[in-house]
PDB file of N, CA, C and O in Angstrom:
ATOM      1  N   UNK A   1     -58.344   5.363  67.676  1.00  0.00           N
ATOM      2  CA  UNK A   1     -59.647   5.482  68.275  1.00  0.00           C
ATOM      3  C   UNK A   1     -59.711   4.681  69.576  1.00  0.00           C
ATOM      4  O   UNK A   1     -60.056   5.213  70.631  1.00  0.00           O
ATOM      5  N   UNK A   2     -59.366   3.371  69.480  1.00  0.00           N
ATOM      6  CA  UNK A   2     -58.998   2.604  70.776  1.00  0.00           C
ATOM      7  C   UNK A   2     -58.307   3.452  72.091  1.00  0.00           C
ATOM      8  O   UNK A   2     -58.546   3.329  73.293  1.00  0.00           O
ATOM      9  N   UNK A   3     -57.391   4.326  71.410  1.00  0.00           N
ATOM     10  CA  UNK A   3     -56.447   4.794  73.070  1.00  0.00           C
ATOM     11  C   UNK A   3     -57.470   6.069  73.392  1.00  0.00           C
ATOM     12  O   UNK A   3     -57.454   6.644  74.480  1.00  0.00           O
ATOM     13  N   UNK A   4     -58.198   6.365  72.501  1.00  0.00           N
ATOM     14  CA  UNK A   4     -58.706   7.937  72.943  1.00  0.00           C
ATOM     15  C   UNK A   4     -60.091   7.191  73.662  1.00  0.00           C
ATOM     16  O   UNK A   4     -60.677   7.940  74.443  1.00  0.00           O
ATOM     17  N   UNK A   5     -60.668   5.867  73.507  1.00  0.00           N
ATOM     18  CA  UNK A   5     -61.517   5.419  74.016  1.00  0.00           C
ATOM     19  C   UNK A   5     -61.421   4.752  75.412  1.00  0.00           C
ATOM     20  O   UNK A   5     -62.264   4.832  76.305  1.00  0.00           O
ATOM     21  N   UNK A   6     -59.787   3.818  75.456  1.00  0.00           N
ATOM     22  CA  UNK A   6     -59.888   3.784  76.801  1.00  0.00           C
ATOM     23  C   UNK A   6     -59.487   4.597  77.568  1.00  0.00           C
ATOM     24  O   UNK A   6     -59.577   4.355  78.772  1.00  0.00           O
ATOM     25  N   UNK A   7     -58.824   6.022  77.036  1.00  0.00           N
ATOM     26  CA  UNK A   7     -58.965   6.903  77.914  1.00  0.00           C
ATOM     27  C   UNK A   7     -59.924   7.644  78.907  1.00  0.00           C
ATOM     28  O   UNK A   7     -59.698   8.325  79.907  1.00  0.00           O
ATOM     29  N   UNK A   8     -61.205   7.222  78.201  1.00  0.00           N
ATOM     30  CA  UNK A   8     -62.322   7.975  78.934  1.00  0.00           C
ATOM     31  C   UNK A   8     -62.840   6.805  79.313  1.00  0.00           C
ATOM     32  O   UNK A   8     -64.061   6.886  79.442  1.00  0.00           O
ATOM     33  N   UNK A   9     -62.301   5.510  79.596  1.00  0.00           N
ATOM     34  CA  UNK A   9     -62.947   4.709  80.268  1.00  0.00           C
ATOM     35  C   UNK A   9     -64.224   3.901  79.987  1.00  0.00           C
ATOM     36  O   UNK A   9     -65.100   3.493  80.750  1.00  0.00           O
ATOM     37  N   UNK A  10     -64.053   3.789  78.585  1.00  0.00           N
ATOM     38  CA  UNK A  10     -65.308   3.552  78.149  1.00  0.00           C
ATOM     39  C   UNK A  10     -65.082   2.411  77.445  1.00  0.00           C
ATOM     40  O   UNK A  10     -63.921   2.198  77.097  1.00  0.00           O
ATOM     41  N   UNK A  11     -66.303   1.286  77.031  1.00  0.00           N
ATOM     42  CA  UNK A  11     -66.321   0.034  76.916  1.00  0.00           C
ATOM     43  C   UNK A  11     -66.636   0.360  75.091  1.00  0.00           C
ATOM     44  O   UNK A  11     -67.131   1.450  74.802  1.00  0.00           O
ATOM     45  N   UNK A  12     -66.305  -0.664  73.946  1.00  0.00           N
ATOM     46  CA  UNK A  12     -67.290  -0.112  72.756  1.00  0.00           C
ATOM     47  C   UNK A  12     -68.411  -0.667  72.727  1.00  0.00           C
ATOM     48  O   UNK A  12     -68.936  -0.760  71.617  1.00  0.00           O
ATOM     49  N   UNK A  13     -68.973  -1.087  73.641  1.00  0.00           N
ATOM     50  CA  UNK A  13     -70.438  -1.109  73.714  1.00  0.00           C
ATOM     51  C   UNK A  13     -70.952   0.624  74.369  1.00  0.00           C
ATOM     52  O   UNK A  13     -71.787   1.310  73.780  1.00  0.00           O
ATOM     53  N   UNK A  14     -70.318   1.020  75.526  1.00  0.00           N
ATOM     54  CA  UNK A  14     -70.564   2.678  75.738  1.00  0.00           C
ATOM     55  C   UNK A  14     -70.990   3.114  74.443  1.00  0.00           C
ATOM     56  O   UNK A  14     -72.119   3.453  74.088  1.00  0.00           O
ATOM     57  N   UNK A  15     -69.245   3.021  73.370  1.00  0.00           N
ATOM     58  CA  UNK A  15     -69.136   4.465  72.619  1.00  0.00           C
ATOM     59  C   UNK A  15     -70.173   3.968  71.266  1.00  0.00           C
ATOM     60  O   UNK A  15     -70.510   4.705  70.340  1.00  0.00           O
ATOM     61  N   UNK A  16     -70.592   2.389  71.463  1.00  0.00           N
ATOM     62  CA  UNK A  16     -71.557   2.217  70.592  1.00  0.00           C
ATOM     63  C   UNK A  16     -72.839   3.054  70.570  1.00  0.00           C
ATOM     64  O   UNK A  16     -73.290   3.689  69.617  1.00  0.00           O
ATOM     65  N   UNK A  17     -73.342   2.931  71.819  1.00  0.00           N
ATOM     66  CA  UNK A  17     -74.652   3.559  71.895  1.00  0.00           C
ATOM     67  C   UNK A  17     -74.655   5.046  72.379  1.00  0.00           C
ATOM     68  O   UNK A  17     -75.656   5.516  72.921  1.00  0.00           O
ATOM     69  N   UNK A  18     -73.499   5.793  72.171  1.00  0.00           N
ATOM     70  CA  UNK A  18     -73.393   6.832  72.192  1.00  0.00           C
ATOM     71  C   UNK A  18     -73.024   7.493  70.935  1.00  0.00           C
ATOM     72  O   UNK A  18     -72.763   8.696  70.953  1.00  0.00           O
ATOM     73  N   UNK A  19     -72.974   6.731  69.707  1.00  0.00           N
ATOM     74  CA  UNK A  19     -72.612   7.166  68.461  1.00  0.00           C
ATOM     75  C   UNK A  19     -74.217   6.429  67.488  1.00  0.00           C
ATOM     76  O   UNK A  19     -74.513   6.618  66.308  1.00  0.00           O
ATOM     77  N   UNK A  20     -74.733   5.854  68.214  1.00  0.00           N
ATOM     78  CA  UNK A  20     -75.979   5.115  67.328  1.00  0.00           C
ATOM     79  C   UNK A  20     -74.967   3.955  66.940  1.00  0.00           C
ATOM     80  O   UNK A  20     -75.154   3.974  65.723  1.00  0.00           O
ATOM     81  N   UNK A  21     -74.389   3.343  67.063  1.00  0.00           N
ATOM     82  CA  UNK A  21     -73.320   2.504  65.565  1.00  0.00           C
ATOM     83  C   UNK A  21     -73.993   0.827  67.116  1.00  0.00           C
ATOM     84  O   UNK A  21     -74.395   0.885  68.278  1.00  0.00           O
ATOM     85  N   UNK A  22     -73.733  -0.355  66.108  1.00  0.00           N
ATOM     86  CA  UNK A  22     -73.460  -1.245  66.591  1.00  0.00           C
ATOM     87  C   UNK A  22     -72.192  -1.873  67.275  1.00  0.00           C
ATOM     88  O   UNK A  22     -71.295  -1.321  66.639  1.00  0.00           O
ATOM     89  N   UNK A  23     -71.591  -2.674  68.165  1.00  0.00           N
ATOM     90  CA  UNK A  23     -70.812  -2.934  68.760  1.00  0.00           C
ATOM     91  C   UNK A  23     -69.899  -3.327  67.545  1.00  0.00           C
ATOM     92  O   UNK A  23     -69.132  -2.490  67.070  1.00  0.00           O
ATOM     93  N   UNK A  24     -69.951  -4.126  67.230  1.00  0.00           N
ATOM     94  CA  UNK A  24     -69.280  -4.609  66.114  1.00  0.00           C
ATOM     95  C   UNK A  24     -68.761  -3.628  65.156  1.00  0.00           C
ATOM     96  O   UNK A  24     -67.601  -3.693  64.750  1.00  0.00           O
ATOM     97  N   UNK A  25     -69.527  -2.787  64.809  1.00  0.00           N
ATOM     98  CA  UNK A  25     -68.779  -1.819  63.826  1.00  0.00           C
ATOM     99  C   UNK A  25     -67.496  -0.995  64.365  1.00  0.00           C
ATOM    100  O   UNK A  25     -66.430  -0.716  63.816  1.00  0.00           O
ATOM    101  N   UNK A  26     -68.086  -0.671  65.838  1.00  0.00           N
ATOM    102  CA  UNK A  26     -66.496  -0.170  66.603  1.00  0.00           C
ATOM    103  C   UNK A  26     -65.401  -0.804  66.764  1.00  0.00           C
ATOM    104  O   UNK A  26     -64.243  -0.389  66.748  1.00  0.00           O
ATOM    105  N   UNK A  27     -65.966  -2.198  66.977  1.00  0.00           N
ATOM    106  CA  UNK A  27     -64.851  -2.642  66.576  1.00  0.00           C
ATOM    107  C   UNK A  27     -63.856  -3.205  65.385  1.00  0.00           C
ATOM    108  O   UNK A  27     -62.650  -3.379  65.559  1.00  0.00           O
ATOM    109  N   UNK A  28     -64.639  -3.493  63.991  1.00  0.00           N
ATOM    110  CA  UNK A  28     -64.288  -3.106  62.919  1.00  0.00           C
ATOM    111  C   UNK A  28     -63.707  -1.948  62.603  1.00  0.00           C
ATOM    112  O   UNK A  28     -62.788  -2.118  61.801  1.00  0.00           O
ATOM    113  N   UNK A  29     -63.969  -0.231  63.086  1.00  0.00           N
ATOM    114  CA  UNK A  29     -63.434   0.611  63.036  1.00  0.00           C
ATOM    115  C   UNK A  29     -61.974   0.888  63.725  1.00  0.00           C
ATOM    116  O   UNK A  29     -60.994   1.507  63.312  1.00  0.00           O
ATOM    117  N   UNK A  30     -62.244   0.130  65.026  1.00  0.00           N
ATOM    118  CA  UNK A  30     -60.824  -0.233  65.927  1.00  0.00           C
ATOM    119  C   UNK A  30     -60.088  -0.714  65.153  1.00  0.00           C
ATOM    120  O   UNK A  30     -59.218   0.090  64.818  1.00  0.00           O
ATOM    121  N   UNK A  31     -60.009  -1.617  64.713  1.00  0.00           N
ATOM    122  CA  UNK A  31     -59.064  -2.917  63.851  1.00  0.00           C
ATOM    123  C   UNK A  31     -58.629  -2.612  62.610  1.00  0.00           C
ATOM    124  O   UNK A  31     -57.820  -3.318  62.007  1.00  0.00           O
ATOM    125  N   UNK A  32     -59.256  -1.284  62.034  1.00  0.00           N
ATOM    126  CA  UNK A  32     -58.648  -1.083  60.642  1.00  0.00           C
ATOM    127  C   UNK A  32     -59.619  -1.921  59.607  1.00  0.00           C
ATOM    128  O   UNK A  32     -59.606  -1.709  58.394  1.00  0.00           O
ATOM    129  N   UNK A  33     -60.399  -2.825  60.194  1.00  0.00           N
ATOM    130  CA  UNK A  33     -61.546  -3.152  58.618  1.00  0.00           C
ATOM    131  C   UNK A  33     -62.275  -2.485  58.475  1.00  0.00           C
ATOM    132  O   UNK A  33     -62.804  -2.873  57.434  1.00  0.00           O
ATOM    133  N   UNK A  34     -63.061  -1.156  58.978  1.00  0.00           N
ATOM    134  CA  UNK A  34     -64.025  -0.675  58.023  1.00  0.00           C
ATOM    135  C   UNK A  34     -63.258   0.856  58.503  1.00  0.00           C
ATOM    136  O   UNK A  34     -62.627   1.113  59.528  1.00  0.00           O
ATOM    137  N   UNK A  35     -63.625   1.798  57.221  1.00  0.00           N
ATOM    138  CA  UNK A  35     -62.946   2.981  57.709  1.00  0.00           C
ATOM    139  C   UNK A  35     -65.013   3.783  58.005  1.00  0.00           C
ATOM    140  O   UNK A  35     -66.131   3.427  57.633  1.00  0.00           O
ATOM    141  N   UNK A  36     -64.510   4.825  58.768  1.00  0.00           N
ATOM    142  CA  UNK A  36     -65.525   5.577  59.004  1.00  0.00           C
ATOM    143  C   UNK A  36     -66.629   6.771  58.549  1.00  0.00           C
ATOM    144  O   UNK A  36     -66.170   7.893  58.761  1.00  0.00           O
ATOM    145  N   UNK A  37     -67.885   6.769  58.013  1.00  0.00           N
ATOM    146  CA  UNK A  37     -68.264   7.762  56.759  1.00  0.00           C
ATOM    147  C   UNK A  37     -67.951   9.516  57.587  1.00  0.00           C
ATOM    148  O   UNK A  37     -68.069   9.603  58.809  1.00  0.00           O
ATOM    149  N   UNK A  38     -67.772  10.097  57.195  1.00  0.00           N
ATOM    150  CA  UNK A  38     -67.387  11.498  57.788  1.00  0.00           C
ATOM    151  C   UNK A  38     -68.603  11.807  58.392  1.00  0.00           C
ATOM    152  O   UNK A  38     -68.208  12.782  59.031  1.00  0.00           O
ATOM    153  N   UNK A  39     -69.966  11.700  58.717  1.00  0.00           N
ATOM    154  CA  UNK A  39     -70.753  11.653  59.862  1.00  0.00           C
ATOM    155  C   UNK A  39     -70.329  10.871  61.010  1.00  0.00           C
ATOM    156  O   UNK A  39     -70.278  11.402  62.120  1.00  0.00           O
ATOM    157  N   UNK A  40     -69.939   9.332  60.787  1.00  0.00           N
ATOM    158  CA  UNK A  40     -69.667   8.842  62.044  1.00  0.00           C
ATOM    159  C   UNK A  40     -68.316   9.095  62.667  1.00  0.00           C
ATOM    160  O   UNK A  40     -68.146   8.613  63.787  1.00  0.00           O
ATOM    161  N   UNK A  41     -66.999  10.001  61.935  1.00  0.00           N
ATOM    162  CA  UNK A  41     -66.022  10.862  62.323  1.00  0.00           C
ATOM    163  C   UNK A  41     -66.541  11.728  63.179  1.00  0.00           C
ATOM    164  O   UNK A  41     -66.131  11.419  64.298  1.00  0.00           O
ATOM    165  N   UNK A  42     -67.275  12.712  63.230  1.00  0.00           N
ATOM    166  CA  UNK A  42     -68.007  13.521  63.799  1.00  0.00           C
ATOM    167  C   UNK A  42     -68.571  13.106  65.015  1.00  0.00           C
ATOM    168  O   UNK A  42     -68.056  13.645  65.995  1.00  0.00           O
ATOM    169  N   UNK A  43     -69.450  12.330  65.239  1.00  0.00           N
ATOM    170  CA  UNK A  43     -70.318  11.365  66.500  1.00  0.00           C
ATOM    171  C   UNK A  43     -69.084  10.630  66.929  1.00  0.00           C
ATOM    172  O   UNK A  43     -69.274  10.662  68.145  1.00  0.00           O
ATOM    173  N   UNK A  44     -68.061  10.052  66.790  1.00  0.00           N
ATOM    174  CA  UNK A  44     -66.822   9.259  67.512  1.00  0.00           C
ATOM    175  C   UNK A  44     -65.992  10.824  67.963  1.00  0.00           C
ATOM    176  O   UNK A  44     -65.274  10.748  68.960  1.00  0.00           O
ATOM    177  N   UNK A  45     -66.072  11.999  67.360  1.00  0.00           N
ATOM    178  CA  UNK A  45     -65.005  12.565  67.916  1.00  0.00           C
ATOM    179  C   UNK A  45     -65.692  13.421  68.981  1.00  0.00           C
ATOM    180  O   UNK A  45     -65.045  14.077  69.798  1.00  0.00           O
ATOM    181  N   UNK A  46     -67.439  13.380  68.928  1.00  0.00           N
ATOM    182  CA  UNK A  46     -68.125  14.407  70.089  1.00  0.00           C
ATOM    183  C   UNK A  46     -67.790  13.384  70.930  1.00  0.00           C
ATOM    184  O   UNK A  46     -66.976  13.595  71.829  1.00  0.00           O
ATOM    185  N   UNK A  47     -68.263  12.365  70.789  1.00  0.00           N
ATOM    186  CA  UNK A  47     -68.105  11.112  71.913  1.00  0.00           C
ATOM    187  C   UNK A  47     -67.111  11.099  72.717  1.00  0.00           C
ATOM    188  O   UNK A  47     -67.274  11.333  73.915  1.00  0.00           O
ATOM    189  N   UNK A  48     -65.938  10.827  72.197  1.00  0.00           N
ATOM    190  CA  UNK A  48     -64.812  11.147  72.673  1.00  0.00           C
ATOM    191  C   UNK A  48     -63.862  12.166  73.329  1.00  0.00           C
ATOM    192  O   UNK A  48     -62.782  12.004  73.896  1.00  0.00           O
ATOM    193  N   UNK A  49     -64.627  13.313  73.069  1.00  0.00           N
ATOM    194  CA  UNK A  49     -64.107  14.329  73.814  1.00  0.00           C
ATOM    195  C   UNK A  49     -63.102  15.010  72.645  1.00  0.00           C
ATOM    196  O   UNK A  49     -62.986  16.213  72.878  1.00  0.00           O
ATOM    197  N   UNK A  50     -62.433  14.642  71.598  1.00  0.00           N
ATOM    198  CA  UNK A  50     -61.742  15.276  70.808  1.00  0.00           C
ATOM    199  C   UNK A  50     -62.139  15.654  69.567  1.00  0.00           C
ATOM    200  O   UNK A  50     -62.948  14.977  68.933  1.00  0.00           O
ATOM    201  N   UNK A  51     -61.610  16.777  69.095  1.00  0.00           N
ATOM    202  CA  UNK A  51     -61.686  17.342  67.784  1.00  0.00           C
ATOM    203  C   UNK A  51     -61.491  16.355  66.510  1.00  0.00           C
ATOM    204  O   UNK A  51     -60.487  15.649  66.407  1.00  0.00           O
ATOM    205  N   UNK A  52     -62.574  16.363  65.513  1.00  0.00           N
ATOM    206  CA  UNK A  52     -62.388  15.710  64.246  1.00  0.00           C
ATOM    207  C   UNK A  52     -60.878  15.211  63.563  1.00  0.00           C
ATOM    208  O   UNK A  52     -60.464  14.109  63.204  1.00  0.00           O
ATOM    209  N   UNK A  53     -60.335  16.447  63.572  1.00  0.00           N
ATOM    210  CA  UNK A  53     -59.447  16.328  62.740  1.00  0.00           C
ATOM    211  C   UNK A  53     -58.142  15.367  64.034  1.00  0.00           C
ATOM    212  O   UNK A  53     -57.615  14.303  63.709  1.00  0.00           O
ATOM    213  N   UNK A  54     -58.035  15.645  64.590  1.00  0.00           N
ATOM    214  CA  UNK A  54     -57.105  15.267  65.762  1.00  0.00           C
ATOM    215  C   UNK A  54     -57.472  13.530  65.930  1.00  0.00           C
ATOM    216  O   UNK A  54     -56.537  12.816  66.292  1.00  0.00           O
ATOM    217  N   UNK A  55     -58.619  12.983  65.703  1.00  0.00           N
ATOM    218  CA  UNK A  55     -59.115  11.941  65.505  1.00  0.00           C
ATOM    219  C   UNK A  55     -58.546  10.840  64.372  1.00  0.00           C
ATOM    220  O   UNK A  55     -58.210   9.667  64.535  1.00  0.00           O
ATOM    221  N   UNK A  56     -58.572  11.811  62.956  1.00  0.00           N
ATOM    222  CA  UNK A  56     -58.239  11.643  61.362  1.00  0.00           C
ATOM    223  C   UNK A  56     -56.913  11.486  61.995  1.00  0.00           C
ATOM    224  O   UNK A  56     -56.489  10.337  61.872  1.00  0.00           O
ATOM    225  N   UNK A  57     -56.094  12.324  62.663  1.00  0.00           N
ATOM    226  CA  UNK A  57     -54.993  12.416  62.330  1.00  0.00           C
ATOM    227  C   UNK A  57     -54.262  10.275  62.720  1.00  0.00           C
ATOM    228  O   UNK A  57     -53.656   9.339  62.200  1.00  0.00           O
ATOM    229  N   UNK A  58     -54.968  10.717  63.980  1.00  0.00           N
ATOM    230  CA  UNK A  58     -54.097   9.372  65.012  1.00  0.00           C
ATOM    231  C   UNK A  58     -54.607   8.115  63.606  1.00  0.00           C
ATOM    232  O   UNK A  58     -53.936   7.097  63.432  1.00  0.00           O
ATOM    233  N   UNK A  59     -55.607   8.371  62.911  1.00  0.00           N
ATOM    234  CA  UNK A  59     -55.566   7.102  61.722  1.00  0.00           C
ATOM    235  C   UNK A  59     -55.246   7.064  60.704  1.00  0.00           C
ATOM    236  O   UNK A  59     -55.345   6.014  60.069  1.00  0.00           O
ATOM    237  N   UNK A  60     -54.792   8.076  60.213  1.00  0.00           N
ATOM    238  CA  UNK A  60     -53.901   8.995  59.320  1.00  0.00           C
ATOM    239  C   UNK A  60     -52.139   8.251  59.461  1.00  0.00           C
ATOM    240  O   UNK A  60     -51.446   7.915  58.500  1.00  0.00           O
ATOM    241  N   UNK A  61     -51.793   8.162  60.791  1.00  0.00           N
ATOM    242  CA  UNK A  61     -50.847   7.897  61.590  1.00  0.00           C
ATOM    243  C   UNK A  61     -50.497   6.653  61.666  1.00  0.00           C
ATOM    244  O   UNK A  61     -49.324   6.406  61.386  1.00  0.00           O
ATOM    245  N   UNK A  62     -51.374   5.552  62.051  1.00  0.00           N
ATOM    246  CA  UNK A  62     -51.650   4.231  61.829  1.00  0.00           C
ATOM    247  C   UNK A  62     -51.989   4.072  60.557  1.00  0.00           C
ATOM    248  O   UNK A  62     -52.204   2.912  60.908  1.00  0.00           O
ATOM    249  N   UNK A  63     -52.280   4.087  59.303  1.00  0.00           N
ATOM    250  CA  UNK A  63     -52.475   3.781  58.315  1.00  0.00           C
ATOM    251  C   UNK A  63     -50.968   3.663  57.540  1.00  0.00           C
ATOM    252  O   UNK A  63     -50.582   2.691  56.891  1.00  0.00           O
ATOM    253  N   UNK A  64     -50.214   4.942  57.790  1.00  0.00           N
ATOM    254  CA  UNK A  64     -48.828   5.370  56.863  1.00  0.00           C
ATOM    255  C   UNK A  64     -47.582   4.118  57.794  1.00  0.00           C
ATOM    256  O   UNK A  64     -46.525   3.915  57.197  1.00  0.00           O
ATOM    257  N   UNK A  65     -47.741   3.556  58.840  1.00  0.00           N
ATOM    258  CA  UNK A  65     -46.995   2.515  59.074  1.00  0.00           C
ATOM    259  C   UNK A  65     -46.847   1.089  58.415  1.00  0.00           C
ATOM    260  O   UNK A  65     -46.031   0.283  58.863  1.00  0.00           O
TER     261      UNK A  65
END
């Protein structure tokens, strides 16, 4: 979520208030402590410019390491 975020140049205070979520939770979501309810999958992946699943995947990816 981090690389697809600084890709678009955006701070997680941006993709905070562009998802409703608090700063802190993005970054809890960044870091691997909180995982995300499948609504806020959805609002991080409009945000971001990418598809849901393509989202799942990159933490899908990081998780199995």
């Amino acid at each position: 979520m981090r690389t697809y975020r600084l890709e678009k140049g955006m701070t997680q205070e941006q993709l905070s208030e562009q998802v409703e979520a608090v700063r802190s939770h993005i970054c809890m979501l960044e870091s691997g402590k909180n995982q995300p309810s499948l609504t806020m999958v959805f609002r991080l992946a409009a945000a971001l410019g990418v598809k849901p699943g393509e989202l799942m995947g990159a933490v899908a990816a990081r998780l199995e390491k």
